[in-house]
C-alpha positions as semicolon CSV with decimal commas, in nm:
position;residue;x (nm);y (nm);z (nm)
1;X;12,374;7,447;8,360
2;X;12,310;7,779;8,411
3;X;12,487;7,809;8,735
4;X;12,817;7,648;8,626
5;X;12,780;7,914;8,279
6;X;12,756;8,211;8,529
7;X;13,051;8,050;8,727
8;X;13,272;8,054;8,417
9;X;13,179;8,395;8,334
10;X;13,287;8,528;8,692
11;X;13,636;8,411;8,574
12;X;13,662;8,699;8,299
13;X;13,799;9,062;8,400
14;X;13,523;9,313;8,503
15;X;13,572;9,549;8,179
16;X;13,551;9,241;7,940
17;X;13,200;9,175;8,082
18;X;13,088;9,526;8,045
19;X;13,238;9,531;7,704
20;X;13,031;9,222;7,620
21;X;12,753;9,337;7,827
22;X;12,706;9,706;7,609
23;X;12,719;9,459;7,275
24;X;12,465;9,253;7,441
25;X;12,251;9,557;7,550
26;X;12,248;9,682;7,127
27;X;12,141;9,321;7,038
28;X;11,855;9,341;7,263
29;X;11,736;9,674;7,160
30;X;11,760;9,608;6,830
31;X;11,594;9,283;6,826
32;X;11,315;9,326;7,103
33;X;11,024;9,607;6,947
34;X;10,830;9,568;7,252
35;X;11,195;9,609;7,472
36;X;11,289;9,924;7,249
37;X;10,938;10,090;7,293
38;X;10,937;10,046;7,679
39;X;11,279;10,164;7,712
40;X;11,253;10,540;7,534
41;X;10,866;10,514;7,648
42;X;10,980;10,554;8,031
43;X;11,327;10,739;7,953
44;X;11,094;10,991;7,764
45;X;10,809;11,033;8,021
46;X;11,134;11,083;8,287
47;X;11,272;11,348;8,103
48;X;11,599;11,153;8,043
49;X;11,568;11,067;7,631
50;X;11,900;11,192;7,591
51;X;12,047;10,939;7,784
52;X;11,925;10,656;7,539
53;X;12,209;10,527;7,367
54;X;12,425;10,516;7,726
55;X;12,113;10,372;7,833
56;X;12,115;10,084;7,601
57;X;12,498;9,990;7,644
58;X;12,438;10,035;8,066
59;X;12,149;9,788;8,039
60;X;12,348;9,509;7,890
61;X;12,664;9,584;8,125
62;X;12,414;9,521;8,434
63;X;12,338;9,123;8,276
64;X;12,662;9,032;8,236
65;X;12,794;9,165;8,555
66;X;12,528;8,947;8,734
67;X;12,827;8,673;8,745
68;X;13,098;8,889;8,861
69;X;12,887;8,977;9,121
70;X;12,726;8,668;9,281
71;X;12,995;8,374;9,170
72;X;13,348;8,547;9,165
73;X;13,527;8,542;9,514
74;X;13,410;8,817;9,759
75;X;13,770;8,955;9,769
76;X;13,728;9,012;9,392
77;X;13,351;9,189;9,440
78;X;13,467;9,378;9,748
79;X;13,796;9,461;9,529
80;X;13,606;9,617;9,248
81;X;13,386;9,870;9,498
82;X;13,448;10,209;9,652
83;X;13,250;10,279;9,979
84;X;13,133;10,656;10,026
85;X;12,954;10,814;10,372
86;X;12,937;10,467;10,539
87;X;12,977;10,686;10,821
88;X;12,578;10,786;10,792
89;X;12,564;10,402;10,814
90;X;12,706;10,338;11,069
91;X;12,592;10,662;11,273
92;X;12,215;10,494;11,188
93;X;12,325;10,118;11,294
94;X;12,461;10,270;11,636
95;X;12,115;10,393;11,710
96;X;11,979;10,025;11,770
97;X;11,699;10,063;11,595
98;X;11,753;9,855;11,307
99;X;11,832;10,047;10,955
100;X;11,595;10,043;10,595
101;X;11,823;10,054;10,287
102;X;11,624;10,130;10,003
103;X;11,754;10,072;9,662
104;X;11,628;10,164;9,364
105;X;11,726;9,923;8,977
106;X;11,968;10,168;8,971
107;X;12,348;10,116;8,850
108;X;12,461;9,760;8,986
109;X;12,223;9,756;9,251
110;X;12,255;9,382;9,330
111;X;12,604;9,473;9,476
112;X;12,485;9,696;9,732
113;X;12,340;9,442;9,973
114;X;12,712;9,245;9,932
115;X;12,892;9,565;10,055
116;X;12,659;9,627;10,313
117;X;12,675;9,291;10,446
118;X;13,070;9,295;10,452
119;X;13,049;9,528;10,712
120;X;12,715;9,396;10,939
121;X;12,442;9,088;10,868
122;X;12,176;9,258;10,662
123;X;11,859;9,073;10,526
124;X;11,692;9,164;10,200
125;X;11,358;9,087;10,035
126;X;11,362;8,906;9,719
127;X;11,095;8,777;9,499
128;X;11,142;8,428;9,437
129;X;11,203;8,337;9,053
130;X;10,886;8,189;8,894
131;X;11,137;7,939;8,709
132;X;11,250;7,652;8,940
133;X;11,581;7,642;8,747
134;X;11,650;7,993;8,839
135;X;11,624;7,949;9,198
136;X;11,989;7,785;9,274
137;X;12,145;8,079;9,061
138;X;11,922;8,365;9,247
139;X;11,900;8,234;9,610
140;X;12,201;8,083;9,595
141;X;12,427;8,326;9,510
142;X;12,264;8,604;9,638
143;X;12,296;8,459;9,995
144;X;12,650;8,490;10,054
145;X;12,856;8,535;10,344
146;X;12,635;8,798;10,646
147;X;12,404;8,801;10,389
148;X;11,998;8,614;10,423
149;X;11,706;8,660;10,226
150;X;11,354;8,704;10,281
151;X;11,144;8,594;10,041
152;X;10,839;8,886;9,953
153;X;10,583;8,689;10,151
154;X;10,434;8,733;10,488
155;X;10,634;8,548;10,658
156;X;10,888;8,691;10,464
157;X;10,809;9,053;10,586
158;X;10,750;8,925;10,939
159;X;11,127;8,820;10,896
160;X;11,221;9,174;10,797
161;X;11,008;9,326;11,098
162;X;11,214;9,055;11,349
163;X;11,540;9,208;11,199
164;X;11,449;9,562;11,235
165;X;11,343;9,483;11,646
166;X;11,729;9,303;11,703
167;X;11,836;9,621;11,574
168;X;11,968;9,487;11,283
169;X;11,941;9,648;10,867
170;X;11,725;9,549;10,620
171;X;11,715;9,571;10,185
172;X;11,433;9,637;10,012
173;X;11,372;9,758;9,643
174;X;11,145;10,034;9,663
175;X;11,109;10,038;9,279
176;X;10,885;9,700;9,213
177;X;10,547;9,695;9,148
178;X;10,345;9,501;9,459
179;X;10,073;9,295;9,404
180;X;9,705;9,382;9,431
181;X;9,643;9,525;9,813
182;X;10,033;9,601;9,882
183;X;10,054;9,942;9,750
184;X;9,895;10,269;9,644
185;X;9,947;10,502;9,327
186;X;10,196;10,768;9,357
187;X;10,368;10,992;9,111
188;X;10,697;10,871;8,940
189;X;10,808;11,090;8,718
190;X;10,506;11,268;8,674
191;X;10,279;10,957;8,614
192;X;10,099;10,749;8,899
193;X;10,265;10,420;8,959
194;X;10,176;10,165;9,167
195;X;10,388;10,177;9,463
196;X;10,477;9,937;9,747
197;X;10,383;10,062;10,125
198;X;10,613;9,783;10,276
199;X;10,893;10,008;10,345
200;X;10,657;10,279;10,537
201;X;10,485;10,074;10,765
202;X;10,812;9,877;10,849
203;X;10,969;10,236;10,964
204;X;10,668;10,342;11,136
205;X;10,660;10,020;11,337
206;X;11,017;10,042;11,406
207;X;11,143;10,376;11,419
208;X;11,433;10,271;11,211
209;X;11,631;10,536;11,012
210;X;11,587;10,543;10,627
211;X;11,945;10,462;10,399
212;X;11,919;10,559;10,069
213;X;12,166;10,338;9,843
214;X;12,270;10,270;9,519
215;X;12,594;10,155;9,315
216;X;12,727;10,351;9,001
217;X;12,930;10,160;8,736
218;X;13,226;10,335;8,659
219;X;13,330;10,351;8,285
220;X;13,548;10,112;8,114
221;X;13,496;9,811;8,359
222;X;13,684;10,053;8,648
223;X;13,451;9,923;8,925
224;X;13,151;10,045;9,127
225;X;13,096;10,376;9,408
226;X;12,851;10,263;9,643
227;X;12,715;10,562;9,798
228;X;12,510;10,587;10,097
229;X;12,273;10,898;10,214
230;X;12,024;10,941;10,539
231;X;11,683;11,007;10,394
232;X;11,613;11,382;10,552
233;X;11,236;11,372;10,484
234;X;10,959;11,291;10,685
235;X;10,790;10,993;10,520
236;X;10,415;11,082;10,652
237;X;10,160;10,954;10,764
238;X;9,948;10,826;10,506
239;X;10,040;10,542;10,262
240;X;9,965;10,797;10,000
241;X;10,260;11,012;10,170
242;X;10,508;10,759;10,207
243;X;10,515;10,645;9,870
244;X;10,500;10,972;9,708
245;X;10,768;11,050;9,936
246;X;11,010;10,742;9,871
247;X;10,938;10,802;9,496
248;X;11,105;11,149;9,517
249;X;11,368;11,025;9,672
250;X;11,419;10,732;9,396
251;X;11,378;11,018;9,150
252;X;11,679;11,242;9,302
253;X;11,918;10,906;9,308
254;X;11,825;10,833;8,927
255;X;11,880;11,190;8,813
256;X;12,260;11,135;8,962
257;X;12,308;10,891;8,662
258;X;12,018;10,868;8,446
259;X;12,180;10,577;8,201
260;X;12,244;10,310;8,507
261;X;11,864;10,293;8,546
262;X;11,635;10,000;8,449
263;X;11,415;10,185;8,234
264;X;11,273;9,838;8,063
265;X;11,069;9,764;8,359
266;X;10,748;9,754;8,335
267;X;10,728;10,072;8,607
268;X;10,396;10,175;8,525
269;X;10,174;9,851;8,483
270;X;9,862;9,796;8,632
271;X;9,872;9,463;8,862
272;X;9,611;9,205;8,783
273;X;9,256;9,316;9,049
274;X;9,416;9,647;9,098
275;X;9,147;9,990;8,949
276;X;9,367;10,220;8,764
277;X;9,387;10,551;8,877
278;X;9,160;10,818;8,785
279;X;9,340;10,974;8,441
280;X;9,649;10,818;8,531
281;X;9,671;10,588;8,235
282;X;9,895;10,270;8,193
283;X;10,177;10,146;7,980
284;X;9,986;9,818;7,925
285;X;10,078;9,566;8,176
286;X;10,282;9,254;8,116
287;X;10,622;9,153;8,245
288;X;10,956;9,305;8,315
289;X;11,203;9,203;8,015
């Protein structure tokens, strides 16, 4: 049902959706307490309150572009996109050592891995939908075309660490909160979060070069600019490093267009087993709306 409503949708134009999409994202606000308090909670504590009303309209636009993205043609997708620096890309790629795009919920950031994997096979980590009947529309669509998915599992990171060795790119979301023993707290926006160390260790066992990436929605329905950027920065040694490290960087990409981010996520939560740090406080726990 739910796949053959999202294939209907993918009919419409791009701006309809996003016109539909920034009603949606009022309704929610409006009706959701718990939604409305986590979204000008973290928008506050980032410094970015003044972004709130774009905020709400750019958080609907991101669910109703979710069937443009994965069930209209790929000519359509690929249409809609402008590339920038996929020179860096490629430079990286040519080195044979595999590359790490990291991509924060920023802007449409389920359309980066589909413009990456136009141009070369890419694999990205995914965490598999808790609802069966969400798992055609997620895995299903998502996979398209030079593009596989690794499910956030060991074997699933084993996958990723095979890619990396063929000398082939990987996607990972730096921005989710791991589970209890696969991360450590680092600062985001000036309040520990618990961060995944995934992407570290997978560079220092492979040498591969860091991509930054992420996908800005251009008013009015006009499309997407995917832009790409070498991370320049040293990740560290320590897990400690390397998250505080990838943060920043997730922080600089964000502060190019504060009211694409997904602010409603639960950033900050403390995962079930996991000691909260020292003074660092937490928003409460629970799910991501």
């Amino acid at each position: 049902m739910l796949v053959t409503l999202f294939r209907l949708l993918s009919a419409l134009p791009l701006p309809v959706l996003h016109a539909i999409g920034a009603m949606t994202g009022w309704l929610v606000y409006l009706g959701s307490p718990s939604y409305r308090r986590r979204l000008a909670a973290n928008m506050r504590q980032a410094g970015f309150d003044g972004n709130l009303t774009p905020a709400i309209r750019e958080a609907g636009k991101n669910i109703l572009e979710l069937p443009f993205v994965w069930c209209a043609a790929e000519r359509r997708v690929q249409a809609s996109v402008k590339v920038e620096n996929w020179d860096a890309v490629q430079e990286a790629l040519d080195g044979g050592r595999g590359v790490i795009f990291l991509t924060p919920h920023l802007g449409c950031f389920e359309i980066t891995a589909q413009v990456v994997a136009a141009r070369t096979p890419l694999t990205a980590m995914y965490r598999p939908p808790r609802k069966q009947a969400l798992k055609p529309l997620i895995e299903g669509a998502r996979a398209r075309g030079r593009l596989k998915l690794a499910p956030a599992t060991l074997a699933g990171v084993r996958t990723l660490l095979k890619t990396l060795r063929r000398g082939e790119p990987i996607g990972i979301l730096p921005d989710q909160v791991p589970q209890n023993g696969e991360g450590v707290w680092a600062p985001f926006f000036g309040k520990p979060a618990y961060t995944m160390t995934l992407p570290g260790k997978l560079q220092q066992m492979s040498g591969a070069p860091v991509i930054l990436t992420y996908a800005e929605r251009m008013p009015r329905g006009a499309g997407f600019v995917v832009r790409f950027a070498r991370l320049q920065e040293a990740l560290g040694d320590t897990a400690e490093q390397q998250a505080a490290t990838i943060n920043a960087a997730m922080e600089a990409l964000i502060a190019r267009c504060p009211a694409q981010y997904f602010w409603s996520y639960d950033r900050y939560k403390t995962p079930k087993g996991v000691a909260r740090p020292a003074g660092g406080g937490d928003s409460g726990g629970g799910q991501p709306l």
